[in-house]
C-alpha positions as CSV (number, residue, x, y, z in Angstrom):
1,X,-73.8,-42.5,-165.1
2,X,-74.0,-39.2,-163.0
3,X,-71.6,-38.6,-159.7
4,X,-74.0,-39.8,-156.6
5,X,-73.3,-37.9,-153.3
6,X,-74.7,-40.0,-151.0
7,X,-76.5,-43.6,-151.1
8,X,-78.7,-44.3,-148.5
9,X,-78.7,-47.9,-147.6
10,X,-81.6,-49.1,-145.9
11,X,-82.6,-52.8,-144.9
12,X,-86.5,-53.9,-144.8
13,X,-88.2,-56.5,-143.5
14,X,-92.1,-56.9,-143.7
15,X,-92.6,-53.0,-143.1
16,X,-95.6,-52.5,-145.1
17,X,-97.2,-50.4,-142.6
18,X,-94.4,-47.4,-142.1
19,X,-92.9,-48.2,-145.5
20,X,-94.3,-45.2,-147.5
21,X,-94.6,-43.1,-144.0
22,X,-90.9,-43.3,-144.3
23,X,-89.8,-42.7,-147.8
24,X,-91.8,-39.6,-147.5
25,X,-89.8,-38.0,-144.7
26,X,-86.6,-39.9,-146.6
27,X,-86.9,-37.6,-149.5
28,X,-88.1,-34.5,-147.7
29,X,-84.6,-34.5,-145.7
30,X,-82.4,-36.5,-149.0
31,X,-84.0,-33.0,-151.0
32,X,-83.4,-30.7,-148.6
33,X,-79.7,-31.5,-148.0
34,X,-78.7,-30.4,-151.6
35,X,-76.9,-33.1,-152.5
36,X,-77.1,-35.9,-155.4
37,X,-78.5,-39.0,-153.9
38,X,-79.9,-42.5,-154.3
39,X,-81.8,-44.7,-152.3
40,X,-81.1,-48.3,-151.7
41,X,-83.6,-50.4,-150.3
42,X,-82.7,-53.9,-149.0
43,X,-85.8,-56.0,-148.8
44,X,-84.7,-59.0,-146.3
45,X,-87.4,-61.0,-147.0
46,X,-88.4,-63.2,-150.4
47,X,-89.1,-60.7,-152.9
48,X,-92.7,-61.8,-153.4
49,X,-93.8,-60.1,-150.3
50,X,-96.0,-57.6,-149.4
51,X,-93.0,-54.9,-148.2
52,X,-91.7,-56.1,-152.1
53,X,-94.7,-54.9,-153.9
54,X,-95.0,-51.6,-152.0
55,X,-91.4,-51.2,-152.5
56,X,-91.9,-52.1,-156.4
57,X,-94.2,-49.1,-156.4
58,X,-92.0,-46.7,-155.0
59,X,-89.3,-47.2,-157.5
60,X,-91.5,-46.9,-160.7
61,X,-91.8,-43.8,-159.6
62,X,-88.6,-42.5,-158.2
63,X,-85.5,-43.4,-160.5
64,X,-83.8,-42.7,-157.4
65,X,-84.6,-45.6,-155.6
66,X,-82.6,-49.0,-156.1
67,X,-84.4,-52.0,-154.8
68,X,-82.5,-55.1,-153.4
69,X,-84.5,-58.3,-153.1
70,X,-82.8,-60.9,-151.2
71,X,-84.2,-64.6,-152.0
72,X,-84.8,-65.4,-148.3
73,X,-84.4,-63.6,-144.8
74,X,-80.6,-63.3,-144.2
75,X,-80.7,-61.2,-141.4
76,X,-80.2,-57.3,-140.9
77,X,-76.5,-57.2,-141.0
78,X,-76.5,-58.5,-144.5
79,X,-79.2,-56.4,-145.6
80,X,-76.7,-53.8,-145.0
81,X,-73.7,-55.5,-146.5
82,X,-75.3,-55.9,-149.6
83,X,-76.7,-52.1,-149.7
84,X,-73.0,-51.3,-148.9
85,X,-72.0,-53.9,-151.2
86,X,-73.8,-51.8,-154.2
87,X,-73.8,-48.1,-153.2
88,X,-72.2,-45.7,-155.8
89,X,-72.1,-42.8,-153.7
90,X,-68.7,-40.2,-152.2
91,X,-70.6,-41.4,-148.4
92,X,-73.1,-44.0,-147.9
93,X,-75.5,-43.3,-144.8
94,X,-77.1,-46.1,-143.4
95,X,-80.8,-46.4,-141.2
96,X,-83.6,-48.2,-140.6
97,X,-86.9,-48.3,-141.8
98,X,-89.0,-48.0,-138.5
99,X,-88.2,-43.8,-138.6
100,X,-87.1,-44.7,-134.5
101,X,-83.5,-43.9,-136.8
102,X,-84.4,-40.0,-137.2
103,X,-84.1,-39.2,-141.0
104,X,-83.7,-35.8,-140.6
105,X,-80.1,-36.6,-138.0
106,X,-79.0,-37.4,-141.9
107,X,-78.0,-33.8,-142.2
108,X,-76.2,-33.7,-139.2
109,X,-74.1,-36.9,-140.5
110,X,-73.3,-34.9,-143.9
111,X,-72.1,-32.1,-142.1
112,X,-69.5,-33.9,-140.1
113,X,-68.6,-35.9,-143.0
114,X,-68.1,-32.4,-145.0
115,X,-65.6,-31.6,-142.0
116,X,-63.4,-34.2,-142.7
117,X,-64.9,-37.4,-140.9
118,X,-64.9,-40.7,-142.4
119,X,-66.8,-42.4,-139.9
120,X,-69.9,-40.5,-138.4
121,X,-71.9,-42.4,-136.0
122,X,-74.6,-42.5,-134.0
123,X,-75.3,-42.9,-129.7
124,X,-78.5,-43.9,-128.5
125,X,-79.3,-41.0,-125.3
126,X,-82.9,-42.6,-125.2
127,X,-85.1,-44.6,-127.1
128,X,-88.9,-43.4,-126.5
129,X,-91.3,-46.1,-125.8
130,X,-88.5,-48.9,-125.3
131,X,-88.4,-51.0,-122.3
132,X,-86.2,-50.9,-119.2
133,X,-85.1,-54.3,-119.8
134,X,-83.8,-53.5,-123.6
135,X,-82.7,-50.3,-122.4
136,X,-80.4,-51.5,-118.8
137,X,-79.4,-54.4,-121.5
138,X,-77.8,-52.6,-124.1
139,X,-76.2,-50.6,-121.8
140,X,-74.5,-53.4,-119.9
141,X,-73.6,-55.3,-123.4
142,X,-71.8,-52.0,-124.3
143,X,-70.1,-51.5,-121.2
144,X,-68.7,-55.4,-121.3
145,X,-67.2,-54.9,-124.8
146,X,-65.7,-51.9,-124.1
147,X,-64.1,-53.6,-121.0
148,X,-63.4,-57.1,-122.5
149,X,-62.3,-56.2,-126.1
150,X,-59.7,-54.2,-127.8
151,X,-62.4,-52.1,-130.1
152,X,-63.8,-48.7,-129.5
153,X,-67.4,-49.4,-131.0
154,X,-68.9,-46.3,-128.8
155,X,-71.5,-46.7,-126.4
156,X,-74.9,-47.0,-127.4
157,X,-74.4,-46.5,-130.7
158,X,-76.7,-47.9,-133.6
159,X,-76.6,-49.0,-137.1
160,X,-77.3,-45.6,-138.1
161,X,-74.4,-44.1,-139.2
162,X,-72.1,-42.2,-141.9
163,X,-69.4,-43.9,-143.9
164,X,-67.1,-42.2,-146.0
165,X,-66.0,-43.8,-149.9
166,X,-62.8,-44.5,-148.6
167,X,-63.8,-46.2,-145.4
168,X,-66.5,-48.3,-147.4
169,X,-63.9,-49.6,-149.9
170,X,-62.0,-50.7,-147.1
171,X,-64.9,-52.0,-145.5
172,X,-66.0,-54.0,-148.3
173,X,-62.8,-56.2,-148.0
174,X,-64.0,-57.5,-144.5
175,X,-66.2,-60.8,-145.7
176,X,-66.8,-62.7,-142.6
177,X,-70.2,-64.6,-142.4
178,X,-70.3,-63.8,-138.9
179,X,-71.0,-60.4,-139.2
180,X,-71.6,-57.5,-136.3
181,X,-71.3,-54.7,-138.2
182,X,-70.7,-52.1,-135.7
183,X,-67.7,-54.0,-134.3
184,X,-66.4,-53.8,-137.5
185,X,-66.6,-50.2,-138.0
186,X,-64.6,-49.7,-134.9
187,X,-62.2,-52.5,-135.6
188,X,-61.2,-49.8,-138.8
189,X,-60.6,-47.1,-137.0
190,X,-60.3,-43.8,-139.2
191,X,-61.0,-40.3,-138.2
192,X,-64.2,-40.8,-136.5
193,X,-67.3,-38.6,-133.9
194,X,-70.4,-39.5,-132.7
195,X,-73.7,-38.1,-133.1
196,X,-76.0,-38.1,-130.0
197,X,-79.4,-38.7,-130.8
198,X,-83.1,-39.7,-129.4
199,X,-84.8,-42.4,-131.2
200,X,-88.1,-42.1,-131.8
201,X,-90.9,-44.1,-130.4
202,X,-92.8,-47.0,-132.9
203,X,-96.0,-45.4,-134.6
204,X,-96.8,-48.4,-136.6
205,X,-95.2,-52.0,-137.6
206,X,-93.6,-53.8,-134.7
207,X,-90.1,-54.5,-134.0
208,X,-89.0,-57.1,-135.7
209,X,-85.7,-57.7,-133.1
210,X,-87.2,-60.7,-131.0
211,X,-85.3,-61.7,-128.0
212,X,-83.9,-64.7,-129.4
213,X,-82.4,-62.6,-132.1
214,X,-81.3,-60.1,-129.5
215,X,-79.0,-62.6,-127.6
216,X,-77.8,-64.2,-131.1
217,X,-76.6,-60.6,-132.0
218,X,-74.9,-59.8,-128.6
219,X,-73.6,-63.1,-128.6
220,X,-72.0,-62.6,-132.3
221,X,-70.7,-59.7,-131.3
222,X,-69.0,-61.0,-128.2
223,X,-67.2,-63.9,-130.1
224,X,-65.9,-62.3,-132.8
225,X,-64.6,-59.4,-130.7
226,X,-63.1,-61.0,-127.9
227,X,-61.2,-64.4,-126.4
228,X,-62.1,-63.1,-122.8
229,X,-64.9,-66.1,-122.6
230,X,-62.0,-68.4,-123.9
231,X,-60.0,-67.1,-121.3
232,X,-62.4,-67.8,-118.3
233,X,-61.6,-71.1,-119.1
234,X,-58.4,-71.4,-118.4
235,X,-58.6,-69.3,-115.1
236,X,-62.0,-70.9,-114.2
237,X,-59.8,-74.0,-114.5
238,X,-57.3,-73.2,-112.6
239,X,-59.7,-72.1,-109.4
240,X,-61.9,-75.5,-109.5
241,X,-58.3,-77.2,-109.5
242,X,-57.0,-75.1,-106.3
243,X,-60.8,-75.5,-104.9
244,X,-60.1,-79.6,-105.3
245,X,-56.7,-79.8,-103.8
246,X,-57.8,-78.1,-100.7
247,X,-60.7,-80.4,-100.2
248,X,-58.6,-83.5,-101.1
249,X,-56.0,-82.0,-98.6
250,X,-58.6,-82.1,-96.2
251,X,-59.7,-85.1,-96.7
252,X,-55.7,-86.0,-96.0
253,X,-56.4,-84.5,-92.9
254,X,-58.6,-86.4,-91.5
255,X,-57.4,-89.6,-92.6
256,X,-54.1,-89.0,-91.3
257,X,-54.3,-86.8,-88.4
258,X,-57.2,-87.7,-86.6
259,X,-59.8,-90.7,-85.5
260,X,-62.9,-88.6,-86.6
261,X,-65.1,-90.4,-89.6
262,X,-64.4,-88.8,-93.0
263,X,-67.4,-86.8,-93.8
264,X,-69.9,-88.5,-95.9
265,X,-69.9,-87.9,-99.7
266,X,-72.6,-85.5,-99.5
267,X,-69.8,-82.8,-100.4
268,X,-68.1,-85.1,-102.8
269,X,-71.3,-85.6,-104.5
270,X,-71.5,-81.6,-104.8
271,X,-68.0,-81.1,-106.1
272,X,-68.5,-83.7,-108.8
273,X,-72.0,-82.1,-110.4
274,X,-70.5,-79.2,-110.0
275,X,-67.5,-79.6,-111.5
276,X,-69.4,-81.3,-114.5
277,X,-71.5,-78.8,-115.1
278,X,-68.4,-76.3,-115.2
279,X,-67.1,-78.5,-118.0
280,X,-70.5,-78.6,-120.1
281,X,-70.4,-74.8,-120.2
282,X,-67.0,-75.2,-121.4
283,X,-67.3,-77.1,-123.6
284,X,-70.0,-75.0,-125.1
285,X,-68.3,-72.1,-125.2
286,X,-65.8,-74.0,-127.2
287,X,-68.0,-75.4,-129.6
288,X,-69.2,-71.9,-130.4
289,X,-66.0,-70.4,-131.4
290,X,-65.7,-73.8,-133.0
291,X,-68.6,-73.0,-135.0
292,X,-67.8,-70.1,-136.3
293,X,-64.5,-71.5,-137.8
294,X,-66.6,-73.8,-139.1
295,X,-69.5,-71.3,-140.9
296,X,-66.6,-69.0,-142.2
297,X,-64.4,-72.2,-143.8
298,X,-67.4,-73.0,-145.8
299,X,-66.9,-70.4,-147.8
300,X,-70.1,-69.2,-149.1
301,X,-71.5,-66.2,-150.4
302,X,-73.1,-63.5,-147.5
303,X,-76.3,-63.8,-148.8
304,X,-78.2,-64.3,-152.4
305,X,-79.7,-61.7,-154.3
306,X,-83.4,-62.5,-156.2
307,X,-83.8,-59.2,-158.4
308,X,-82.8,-56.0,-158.8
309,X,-84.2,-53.1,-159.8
310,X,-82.3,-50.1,-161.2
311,X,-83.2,-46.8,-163.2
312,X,-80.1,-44.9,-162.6
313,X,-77.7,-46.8,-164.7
């Protein structure tokens, strides 16, 4: 089998619309950067689909292009493990599909990496066409991590990003089901720079990122990067107790010291709902971390693979 520069790793999921827009530019900037390359596309979805078959057709005719079928959605962050998971190259780039991930930034990445770099990433300046209320809420998720955990993941940065052989060995060791990939990549540290960039406004497709996904990802993240929630228990705890004494010492007060009526249990009433709701949230804050003791003791494999399709070997 030949020596492969680069693998690009890129995850799918129902893009049938931009799918061939992209792979054109792909190859433009892949042949302009003079270097031996192969493609690897991840398609998250069951392989029957319509992103499957378009795919299907771009690798009968490219023998550079390895196609991934998963057999069911299994989320964006193992789309990329497995791409990682089966890259032959000296650096592995990774982007998505959507071209908001500019293509032609790749040359930029292989330059760095040619420096010396083993970890070139990417930072989000602006993203044209994306709301305020993604745009103020990545911000603020980056900004908490970087205050509440012991990682230096960048702010803003993206998925998009250069990886060196030796970092992707090493990264390939990390199995966790729970998986937020661009904490991981800072958890390794290694010689690393950032690459700002712009990305690019959706010409066709939609995202595929739905709320409910965003907060599961921002939520992973925080988890498995950080006790701080676990530790706003015990201090949270500690200031509801302190709150109670003072009221019950209060209470004292007025029994003891003076002839006034205690006042009626309107406050009482208060403190209790309030106090239970404090421990609900608690408690489910526990149960998550509790969860994902439980997912990763399982024990089973990231994700399942359906077919494969290969020319290179």
């Amino acid at each position: 089998m030949k020596k492969i520069d680069i693998s690009v790793v890129v995850p799918v999921y129902r893009e049938e619309e931009i799918i061939n827009d992209f792979y054109n530019e792909l190859i433009r900037v892949m042949e302009k950067s003079g270097t031996v390359f192969e493609i690897i596309f991840v398609n998250d979805d069951f392989s029957n689909s319509e992103t499957m078959k378009k795919l299907e057709a771009i690798h009968n005719k490219d023998n550079r292009v390895v196609l991934i079928g998963f057999t069911r959605n299994y989320g964006h962050q193992m789309a990329l493990t497995a791409g990682i998971d089966y890259a032959r190259g000296d650096a592995v780039v990774m982007l998505d599909a959507d071209l908001q991930h500019p293509p032609e930034l790749i040359l930029t990445l292989i330059d760095n990496w040619k420096k010396g770099y083993d970890i070139v990433y990417t930072i989000r300046e602006d993203v044209l066409g994306e709301t305020l209320f993604k745009k103020l809420s990545a911000k603020m998720f980056y900004f908490l991590m970087s205050k509440i955990s012991d990682i230096d993941m960048g702010i803003n940065c993206a998925d998009f990003r250069l990886m060196s052989r030796k970092t992707i060995d090493e990264f390939k060791k990390l199995r966790e089901k729970s998986r937020f990939i661009r904490g991981l990549v800072g958890w390794m540290g290694y010689r690393k720079i950032g690459v700002p960039y712009i990305g690019q406004q959706r010409n066709k497709g939609t995202s595929k990122y739905s709320l409910k996904k965003i907060l599961s990802f921002a939520l992973n993240g925080l988890l498995s990067f950080s006790d701080f929630p676990i530790r706003i228990i015990s201090v949270t705890g500690l200031i509801i107790s302190s709150t109670s004494f003072l009221y019950l010492i209060r209470v004292a007060y007025y029994f003891l010291f003076t002839e006034e009526e205690i006042p009626n249990l309107l406050p009482i009433t208060t403190i209790i709902l309030f106090l239970c709701g404090i421990q609900m949230l608690m408690l489910g804050i526990i149960g998550e971390y509790i969860a994902k003791i439980y997912t990763e003791t399982k024990n089973r494999p990231l994700y399942l693979i359906d077919k494969i399709y290969d020319k290179i070997n």
